[in-house]
BAPAFI-699655 format. One record per residue (C-alpha): residue in one letter; residue number from 1; z, y, x. Coordinates in nm, 3 decimals, always signed. Each point is the difference from the previous one (the first is absolute). Example, Ala and Ser with C-alpha at 12.3 -4.5 7.8 and 13.67 -1.06 7.14 Angstrom:
% residues 2
<rec code="A" pos="1" pz="+0.780" py="-0.450" px="+1.230"/>
<rec code="S" pos="2" pz="-0.066" py="+0.344" px="+0.137"/>
***
This chain:
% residues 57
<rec code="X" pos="1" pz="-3.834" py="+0.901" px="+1.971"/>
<rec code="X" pos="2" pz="+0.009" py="-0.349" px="+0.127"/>
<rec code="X" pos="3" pz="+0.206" py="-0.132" px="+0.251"/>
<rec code="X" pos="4" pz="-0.220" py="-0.029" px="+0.234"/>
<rec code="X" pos="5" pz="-0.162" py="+0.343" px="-0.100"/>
<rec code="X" pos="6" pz="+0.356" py="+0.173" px="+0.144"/>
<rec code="X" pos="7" pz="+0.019" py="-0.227" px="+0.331"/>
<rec code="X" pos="8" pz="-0.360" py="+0.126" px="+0.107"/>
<rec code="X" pos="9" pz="+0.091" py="+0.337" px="-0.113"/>
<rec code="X" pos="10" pz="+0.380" py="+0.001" px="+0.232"/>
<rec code="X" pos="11" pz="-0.208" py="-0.141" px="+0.257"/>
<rec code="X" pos="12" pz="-0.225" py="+0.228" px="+0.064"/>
<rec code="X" pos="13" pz="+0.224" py="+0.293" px="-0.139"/>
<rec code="X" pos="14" pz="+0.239" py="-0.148" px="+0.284"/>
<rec code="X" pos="15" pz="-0.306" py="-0.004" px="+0.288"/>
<rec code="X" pos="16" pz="-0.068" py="+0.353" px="-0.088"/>
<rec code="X" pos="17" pz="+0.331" py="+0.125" px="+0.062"/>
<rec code="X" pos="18" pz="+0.016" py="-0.152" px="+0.337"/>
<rec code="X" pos="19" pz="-0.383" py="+0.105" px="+0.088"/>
<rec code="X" pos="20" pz="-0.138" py="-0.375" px="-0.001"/>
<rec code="X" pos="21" pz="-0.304" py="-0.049" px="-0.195"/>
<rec code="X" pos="22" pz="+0.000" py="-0.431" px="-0.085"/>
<rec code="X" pos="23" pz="-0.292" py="-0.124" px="+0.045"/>
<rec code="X" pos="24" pz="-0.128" py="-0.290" px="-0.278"/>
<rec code="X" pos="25" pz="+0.076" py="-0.283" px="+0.216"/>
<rec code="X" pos="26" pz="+0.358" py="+0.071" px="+0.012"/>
<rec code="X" pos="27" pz="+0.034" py="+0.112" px="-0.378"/>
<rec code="X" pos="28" pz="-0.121" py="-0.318" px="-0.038"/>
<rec code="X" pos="29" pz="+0.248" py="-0.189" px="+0.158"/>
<rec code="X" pos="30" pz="+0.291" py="+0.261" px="-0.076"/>
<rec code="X" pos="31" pz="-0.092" py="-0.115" px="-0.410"/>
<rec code="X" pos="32" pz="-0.123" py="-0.292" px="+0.015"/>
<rec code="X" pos="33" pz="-0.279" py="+0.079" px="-0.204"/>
<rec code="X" pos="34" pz="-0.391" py="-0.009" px="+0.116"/>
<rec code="X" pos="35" pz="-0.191" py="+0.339" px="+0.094"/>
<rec code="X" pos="36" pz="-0.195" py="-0.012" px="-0.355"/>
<rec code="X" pos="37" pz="+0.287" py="+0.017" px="-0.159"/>
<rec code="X" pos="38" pz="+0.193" py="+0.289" px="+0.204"/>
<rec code="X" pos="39" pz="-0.347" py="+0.209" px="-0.037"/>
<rec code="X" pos="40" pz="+0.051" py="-0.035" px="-0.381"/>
<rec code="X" pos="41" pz="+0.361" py="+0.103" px="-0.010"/>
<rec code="X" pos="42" pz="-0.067" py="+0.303" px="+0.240"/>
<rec code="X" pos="43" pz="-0.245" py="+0.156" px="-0.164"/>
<rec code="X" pos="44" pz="+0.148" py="-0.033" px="-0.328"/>
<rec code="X" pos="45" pz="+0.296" py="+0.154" px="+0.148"/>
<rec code="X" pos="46" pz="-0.179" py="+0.256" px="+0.132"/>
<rec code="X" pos="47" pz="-0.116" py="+0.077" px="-0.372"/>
<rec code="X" pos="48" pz="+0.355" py="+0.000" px="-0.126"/>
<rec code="X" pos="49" pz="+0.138" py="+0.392" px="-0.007"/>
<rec code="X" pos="50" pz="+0.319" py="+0.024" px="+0.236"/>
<rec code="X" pos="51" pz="+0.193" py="+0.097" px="-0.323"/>
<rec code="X" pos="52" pz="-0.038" py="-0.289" px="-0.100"/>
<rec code="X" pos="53" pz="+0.063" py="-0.238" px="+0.301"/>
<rec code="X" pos="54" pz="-0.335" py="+0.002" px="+0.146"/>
<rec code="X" pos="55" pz="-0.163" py="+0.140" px="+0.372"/>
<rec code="X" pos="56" pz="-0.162" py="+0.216" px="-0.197"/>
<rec code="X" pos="57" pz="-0.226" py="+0.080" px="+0.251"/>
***
């Protein structure tokens, strides 16, 4: 997993645990990284088992 693959994942992992749900415009400026690219890593981290570091949801 990429670096930026674990930052979106502790971010929202961290959101969750505090019953926040972050919307796109501020994972956006929490990463630094445009909302195409976000999409992209949350989905595939959605497709990742939780075994194996993924959402797994």
């Amino acid at each position: 997993m990429s670096d930026f693959e674990r930052k979106v994942k502790q971010i929202l992992l961290n959101d969750r645990s505090y019953d926040r749900s972050p919307n796109m415009d501020a994972l956006e400026q929490r990463t630094g990284h445009d909302k195409k690219e976000i999409e992209e890593t949350i989905k595939k981290l959605r497709e990742i088992p939780r075994s194996q570091g993924g959402l797994g949801l």
